[in-house]
GUBA-962549 format. One record per residue: residue number from 1; residue in one letter; x, y, z of N, C-alpha, C in turn. Coordinates in steps of 0.02 Angstrom, whole numbers. Each point is the difference from the previous one (the first is absolute). Layout:
BEGIN
resi:NUM&resn:a&nx:X&ny:Y&nz:Z&cax:X&cay:Y&caz:Z&cx:X&cy:Y&cz:Z
...
***
This chain:
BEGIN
resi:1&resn:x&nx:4090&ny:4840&nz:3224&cax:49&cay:19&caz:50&cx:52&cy:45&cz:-34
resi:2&resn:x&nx:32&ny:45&nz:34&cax:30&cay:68&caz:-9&cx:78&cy:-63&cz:-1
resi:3&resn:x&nx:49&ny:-9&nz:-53&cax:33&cay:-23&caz:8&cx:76&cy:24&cz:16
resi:4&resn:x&nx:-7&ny:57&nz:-15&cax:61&cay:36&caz:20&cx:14&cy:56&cz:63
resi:5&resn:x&nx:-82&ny:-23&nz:14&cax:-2&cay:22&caz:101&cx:15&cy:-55&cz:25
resi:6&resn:x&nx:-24&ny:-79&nz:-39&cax:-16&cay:-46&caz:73&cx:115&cy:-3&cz:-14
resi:7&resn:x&nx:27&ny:-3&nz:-49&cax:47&cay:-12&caz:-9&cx:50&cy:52&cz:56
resi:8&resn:x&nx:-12&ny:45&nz:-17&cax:23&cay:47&caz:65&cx:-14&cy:-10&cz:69
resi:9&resn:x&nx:-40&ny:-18&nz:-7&cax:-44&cay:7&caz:75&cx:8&cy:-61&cz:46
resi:10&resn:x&nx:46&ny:-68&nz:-47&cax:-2&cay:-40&caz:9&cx:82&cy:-15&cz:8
resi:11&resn:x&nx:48&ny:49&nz:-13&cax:79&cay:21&caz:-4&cx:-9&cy:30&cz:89
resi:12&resn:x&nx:-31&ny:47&nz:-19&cax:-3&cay:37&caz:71&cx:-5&cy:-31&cz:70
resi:13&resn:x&nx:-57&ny:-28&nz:-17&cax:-24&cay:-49&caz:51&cx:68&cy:-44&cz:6
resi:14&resn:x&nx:18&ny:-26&nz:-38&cax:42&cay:-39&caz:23&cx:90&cy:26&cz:42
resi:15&resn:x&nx:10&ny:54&nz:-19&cax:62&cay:52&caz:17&cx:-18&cy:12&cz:87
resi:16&resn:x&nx:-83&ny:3&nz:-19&cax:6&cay:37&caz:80&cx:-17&cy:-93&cz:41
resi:17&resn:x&nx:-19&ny:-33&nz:-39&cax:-1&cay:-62&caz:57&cx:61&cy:-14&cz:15
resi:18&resn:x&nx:71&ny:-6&nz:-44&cax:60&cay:-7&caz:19&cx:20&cy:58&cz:47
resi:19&resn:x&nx:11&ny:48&nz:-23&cax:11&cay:37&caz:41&cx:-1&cy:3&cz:73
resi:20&resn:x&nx:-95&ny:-11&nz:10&cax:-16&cay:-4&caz:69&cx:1&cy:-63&cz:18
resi:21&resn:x&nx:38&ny:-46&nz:-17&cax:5&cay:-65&caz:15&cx:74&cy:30&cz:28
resi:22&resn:x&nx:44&ny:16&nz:-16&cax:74&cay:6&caz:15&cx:-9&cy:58&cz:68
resi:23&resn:x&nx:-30&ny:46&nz:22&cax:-27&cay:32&caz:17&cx:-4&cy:-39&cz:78
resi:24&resn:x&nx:-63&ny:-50&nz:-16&cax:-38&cay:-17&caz:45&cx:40&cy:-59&cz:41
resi:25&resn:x&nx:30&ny:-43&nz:-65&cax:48&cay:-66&caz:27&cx:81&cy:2&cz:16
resi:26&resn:x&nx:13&ny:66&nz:-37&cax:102&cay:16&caz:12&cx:-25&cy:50&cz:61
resi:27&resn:x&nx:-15&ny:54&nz:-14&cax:17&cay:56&caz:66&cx:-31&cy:-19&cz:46
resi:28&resn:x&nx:-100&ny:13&nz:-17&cax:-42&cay:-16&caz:76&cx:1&cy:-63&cz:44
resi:29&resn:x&nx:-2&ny:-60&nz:-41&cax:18&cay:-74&caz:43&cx:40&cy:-25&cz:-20
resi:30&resn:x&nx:75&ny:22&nz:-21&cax:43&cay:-39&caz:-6&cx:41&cy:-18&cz:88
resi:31&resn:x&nx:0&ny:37&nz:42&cax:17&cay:-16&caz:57&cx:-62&cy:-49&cz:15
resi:32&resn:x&nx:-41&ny:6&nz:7&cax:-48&cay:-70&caz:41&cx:9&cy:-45&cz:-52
resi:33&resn:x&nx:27&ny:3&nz:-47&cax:0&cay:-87&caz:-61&cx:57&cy:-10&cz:40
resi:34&resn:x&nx:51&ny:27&nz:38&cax:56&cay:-24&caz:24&cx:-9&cy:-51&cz:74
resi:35&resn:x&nx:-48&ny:15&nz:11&cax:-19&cay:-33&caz:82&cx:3&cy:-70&cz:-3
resi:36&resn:x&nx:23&ny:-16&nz:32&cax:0&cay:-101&caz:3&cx:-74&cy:-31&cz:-19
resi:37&resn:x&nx:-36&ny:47&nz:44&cax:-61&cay:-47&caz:-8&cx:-46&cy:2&cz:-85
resi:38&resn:x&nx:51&ny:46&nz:-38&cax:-45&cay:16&caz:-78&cx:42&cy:-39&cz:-32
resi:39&resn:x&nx:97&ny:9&nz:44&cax:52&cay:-18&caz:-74&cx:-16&cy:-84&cz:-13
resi:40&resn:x&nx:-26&ny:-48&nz:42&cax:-2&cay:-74&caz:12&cx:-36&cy:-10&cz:-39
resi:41&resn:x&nx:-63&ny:42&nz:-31&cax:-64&cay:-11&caz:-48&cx:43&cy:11&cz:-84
resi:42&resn:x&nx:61&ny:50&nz:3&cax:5&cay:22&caz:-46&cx:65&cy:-34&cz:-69
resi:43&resn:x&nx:1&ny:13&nz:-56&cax:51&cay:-30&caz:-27&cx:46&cy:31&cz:10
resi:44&resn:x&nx:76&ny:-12&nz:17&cax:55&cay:51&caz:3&cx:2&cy:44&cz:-57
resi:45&resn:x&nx:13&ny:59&nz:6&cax:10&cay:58&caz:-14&cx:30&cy:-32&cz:-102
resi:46&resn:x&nx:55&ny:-26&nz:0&cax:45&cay:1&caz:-56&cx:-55&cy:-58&cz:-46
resi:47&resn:x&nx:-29&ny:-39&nz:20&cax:-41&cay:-32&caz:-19&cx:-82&cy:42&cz:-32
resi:48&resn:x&nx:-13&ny:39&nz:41&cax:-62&cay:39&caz:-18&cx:34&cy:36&cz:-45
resi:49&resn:x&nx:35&ny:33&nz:-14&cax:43&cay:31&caz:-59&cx:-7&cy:-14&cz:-48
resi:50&resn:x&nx:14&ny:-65&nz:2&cax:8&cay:-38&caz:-55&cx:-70&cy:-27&cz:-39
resi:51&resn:x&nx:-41&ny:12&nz:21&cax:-70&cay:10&caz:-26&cx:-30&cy:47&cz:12
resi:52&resn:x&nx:28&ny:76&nz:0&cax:-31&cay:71&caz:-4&cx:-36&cy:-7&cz:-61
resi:53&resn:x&nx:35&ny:-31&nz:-56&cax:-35&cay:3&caz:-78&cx:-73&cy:-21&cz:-9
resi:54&resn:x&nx:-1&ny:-56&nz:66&cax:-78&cay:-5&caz:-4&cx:-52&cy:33&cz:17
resi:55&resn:x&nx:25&ny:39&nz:54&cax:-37&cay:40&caz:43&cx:-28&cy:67&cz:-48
resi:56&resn:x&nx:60&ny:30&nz:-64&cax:-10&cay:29&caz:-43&cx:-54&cy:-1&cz:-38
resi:57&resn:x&nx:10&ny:-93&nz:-22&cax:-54&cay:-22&caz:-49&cx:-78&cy:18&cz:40
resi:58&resn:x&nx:-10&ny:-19&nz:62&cax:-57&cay:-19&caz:47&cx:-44&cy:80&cz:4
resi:59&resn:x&nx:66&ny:34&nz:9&cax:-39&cay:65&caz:22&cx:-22&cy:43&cz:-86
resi:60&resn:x&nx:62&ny:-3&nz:-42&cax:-42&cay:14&caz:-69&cx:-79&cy:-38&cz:-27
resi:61&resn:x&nx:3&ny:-79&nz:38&cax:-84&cay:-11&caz:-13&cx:-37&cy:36&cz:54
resi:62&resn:x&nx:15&ny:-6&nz:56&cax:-42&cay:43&caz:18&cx:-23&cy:74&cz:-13
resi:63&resn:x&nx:38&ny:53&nz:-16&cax:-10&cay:55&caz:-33&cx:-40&cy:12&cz:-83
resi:64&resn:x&nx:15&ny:-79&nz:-30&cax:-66&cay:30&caz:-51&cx:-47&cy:-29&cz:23
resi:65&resn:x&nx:-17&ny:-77&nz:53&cax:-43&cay:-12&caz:6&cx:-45&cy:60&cz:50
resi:66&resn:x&nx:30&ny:38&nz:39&cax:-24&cay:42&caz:39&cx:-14&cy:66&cz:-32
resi:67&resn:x&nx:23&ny:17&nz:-77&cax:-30&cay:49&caz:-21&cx:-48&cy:-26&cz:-64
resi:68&resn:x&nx:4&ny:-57&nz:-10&cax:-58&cay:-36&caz:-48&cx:-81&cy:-4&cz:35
resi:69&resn:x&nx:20&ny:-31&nz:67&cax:-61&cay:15&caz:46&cx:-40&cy:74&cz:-11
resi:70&resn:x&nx:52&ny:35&nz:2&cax:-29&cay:67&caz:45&cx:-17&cy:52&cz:-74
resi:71&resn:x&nx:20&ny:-20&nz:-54&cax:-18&cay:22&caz:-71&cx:-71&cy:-18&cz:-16
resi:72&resn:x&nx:-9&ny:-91&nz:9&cax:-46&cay:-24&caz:-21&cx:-86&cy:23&cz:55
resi:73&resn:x&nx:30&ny:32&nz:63&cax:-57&cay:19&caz:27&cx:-8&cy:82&cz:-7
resi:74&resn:x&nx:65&ny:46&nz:-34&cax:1&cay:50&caz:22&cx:-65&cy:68&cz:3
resi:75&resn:x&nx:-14&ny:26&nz:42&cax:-75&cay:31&caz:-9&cx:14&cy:75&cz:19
resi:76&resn:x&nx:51&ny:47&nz:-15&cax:13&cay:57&caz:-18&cx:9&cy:34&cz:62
resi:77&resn:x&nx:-1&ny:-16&nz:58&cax:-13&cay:18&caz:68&cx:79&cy:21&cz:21
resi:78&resn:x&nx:42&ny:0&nz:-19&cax:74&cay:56&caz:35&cx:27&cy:-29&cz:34
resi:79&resn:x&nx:25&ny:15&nz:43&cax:62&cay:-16&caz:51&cx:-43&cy:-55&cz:39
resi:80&resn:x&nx:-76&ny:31&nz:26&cax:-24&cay:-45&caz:45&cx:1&cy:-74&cz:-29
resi:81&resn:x&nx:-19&ny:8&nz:-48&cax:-14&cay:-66&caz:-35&cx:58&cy:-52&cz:-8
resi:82&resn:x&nx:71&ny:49&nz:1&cax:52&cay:-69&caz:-14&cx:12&cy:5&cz:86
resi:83&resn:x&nx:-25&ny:36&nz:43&cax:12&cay:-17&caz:66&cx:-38&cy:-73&cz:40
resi:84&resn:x&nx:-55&ny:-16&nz:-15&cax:-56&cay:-22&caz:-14&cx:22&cy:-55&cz:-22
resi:85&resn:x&nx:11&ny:-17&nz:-50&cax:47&cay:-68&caz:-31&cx:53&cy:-8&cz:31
resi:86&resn:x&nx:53&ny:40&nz:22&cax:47&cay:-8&caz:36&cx:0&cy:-38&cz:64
resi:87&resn:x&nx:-79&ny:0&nz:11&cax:1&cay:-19&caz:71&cx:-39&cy:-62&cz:-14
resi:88&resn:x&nx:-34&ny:-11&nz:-26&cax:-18&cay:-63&caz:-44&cx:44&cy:-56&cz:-7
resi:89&resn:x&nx:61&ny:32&nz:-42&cax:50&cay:-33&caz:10&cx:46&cy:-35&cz:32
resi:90&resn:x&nx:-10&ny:43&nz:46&cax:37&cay:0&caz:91&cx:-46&cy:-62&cz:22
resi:91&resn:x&nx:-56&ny:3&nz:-20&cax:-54&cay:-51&caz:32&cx:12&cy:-64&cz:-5
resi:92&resn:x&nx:7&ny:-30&nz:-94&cax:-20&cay:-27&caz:-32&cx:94&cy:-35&cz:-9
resi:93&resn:x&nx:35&ny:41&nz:-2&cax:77&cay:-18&caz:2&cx:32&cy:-17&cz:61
resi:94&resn:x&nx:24&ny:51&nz:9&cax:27&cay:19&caz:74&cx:2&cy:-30&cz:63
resi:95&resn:x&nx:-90&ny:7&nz:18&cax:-13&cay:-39&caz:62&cx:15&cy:-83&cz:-19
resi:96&resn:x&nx:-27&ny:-16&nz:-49&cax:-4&cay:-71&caz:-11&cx:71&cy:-45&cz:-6
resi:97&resn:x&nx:47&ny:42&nz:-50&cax:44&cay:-47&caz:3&cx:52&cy:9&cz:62
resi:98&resn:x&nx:8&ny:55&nz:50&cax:10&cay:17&caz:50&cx:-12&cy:-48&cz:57
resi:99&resn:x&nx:-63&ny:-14&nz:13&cax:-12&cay:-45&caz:26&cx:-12&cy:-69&cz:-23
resi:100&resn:x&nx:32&ny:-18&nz:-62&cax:0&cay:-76&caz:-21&cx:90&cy:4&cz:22
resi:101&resn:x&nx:24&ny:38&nz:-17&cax:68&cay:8&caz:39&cx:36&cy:-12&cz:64
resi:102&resn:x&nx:-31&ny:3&nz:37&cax:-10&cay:19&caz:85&cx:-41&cy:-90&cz:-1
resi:103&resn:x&nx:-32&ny:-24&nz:-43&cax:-24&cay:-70&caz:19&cx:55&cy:-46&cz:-20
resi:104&resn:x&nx:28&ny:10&nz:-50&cax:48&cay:-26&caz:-34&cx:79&cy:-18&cz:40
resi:105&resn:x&nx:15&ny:49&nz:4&cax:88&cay:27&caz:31&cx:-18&cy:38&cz:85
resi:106&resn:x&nx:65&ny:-16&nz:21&cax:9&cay:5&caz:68&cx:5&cy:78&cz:24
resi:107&resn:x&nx:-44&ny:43&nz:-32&cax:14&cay:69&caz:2&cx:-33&cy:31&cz:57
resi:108&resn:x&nx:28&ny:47&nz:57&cax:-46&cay:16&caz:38&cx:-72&cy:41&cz:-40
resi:109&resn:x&nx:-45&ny:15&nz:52&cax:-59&cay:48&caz:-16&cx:12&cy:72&cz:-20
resi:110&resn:x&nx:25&ny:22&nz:26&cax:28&cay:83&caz:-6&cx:26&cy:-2&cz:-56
resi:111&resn:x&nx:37&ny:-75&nz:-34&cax:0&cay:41&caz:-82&cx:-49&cy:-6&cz:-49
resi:112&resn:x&nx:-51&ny:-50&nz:21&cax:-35&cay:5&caz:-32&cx:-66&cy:68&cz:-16
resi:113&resn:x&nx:16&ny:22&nz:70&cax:-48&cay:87&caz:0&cx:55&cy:38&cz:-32
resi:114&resn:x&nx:74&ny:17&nz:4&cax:30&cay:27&caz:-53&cx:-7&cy:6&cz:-65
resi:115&resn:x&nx:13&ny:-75&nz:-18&cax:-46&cay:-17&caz:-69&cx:-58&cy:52&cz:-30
resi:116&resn:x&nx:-49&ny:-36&nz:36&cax:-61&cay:25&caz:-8&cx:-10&cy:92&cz:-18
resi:117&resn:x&nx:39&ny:23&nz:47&cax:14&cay:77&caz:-2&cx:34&cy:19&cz:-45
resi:118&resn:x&nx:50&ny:-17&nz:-13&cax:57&cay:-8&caz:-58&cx:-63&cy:-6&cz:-77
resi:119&resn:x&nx:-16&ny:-35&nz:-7&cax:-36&cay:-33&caz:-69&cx:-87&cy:49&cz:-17
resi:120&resn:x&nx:-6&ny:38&nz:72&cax:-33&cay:35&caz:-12&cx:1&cy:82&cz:-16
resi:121&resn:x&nx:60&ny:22&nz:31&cax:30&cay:66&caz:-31&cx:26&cy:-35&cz:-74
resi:122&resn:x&nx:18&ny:-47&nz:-12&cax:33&cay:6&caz:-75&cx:-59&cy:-12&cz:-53
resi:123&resn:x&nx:-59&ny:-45&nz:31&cax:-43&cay:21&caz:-42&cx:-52&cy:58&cz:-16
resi:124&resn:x&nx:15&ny:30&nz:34&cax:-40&cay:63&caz:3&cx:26&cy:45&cz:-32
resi:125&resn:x&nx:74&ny:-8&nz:19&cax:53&cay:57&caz:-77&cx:-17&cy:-35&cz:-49
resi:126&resn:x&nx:-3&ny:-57&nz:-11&cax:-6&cay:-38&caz:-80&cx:-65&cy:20&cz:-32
resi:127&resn:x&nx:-85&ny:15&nz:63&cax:-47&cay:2&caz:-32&cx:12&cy:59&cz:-16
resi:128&resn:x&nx:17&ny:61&nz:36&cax:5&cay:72&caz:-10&cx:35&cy:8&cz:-74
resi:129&resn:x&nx:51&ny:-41&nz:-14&cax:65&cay:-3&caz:-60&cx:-54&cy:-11&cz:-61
resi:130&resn:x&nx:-40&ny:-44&nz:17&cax:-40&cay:-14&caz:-71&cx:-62&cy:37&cz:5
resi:131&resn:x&nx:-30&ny:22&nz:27&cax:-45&cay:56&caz:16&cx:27&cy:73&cz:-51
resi:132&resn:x&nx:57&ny:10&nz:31&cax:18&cay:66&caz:-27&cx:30&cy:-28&cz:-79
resi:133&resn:x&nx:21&ny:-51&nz:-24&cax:15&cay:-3&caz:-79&cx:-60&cy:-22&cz:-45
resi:134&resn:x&nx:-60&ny:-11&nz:43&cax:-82&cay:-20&caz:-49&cx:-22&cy:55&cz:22
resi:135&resn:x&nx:4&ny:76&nz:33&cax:-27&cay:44&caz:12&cx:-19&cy:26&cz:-61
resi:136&resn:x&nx:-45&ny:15&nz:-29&cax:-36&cay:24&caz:-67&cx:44&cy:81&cz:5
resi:137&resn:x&nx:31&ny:14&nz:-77&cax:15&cay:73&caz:-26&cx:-30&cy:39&cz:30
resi:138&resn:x&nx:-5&ny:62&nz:21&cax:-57&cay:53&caz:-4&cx:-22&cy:42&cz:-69
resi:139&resn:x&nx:-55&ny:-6&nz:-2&cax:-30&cay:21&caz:-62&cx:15&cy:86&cz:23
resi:140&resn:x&nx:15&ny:26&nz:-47&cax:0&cay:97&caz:-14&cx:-65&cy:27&cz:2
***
C-alpha cells in the first residue's frame, strides 16, 4: 500500500466528510432538526456540543476506515471507480444505520430519506477524493 496516498487520501476524505457534514446538518437541515417532531428525539443543542469531540473522533475513523477499504481493493479505474464505492458505501453505511435510526428514536421518515441522500452525495465526493489521490502519475 502507497502510504503517503492512503495518508492523504485519508486527510481529504475526512475534510470533505466534515465539511459536508456541516453543509448538510448546519445550513441544509438545520431548520427541519428544529421541528418538534425531530427536536423530542434529539439531545439539546448545548449538550450535543459538548460531545462534538466525539463526533470528530467517529468521523476521523471513518475516513481512514473508508479510505483503507477503498486502497485495499483499489483497481486503477478513475473517478468511476471511487464513484462506485461511494455508492457502496451509501449502501453498506448510510442506508443501514439510517434506518436502524428511524427504528431506534422517534424521528419522522422524511429524515430518514434525507439521511440517506445526504450520506450518499458525501460519499461519492469521498470516493471521487480518493480516486483522484490513487490516480497513477502519467508516464511521459
Amino acid at each position: 500500500m502507497n502510504w503517503k496516498k492512503f495518508w492523504l487520501a485519508a486527510f481529504l476524505v475526512f475534510v470533505a466528510y466534515l465539511a459536508t457534514n456541516m453543509l448538510i446538518h448546519v445550513v441544509i437541515l438545520g431548520d427541519e432538526y428544529m421541528k418538534p417532531d425531530i427536536q423530542q428525539a434529539m439531545r439539546p443543542e448545548g449538550e450535543m456540543n459538548a460531545y462534538f469531540w466525539v463526533r470528530i473522533v467517529t468521523m476521523a475513523v471513518f475516513a481512514f476506515f473508508f479510505t483503507f477499504i477503498f486502497a485495499k481493493g483499489y483497481e486503477r479505474k478513475g473517478i468511476i471507480e471511487g464513484m462506485r464505492f461511494g455508492i457502496y458505501i451509501t449502501l453498506f453505511y448510510f442506508v443501514v444505520t439510517s434506518f436502524e435510526q428511524f427504528m431506534i428514536y422517534p424521528i419522522p421518515y422524511r429524515v430518514v430519506r434525507y439521511w440517506i441522500a445526504a450520506g450518499f452525495v458525501q460519499s461519492v465526493i469521498m470516493g471521487i477524493i480518493a480516486a483522484l489521490v490513487y490516480k497513477p502519475k502519467k508516464t511521459p
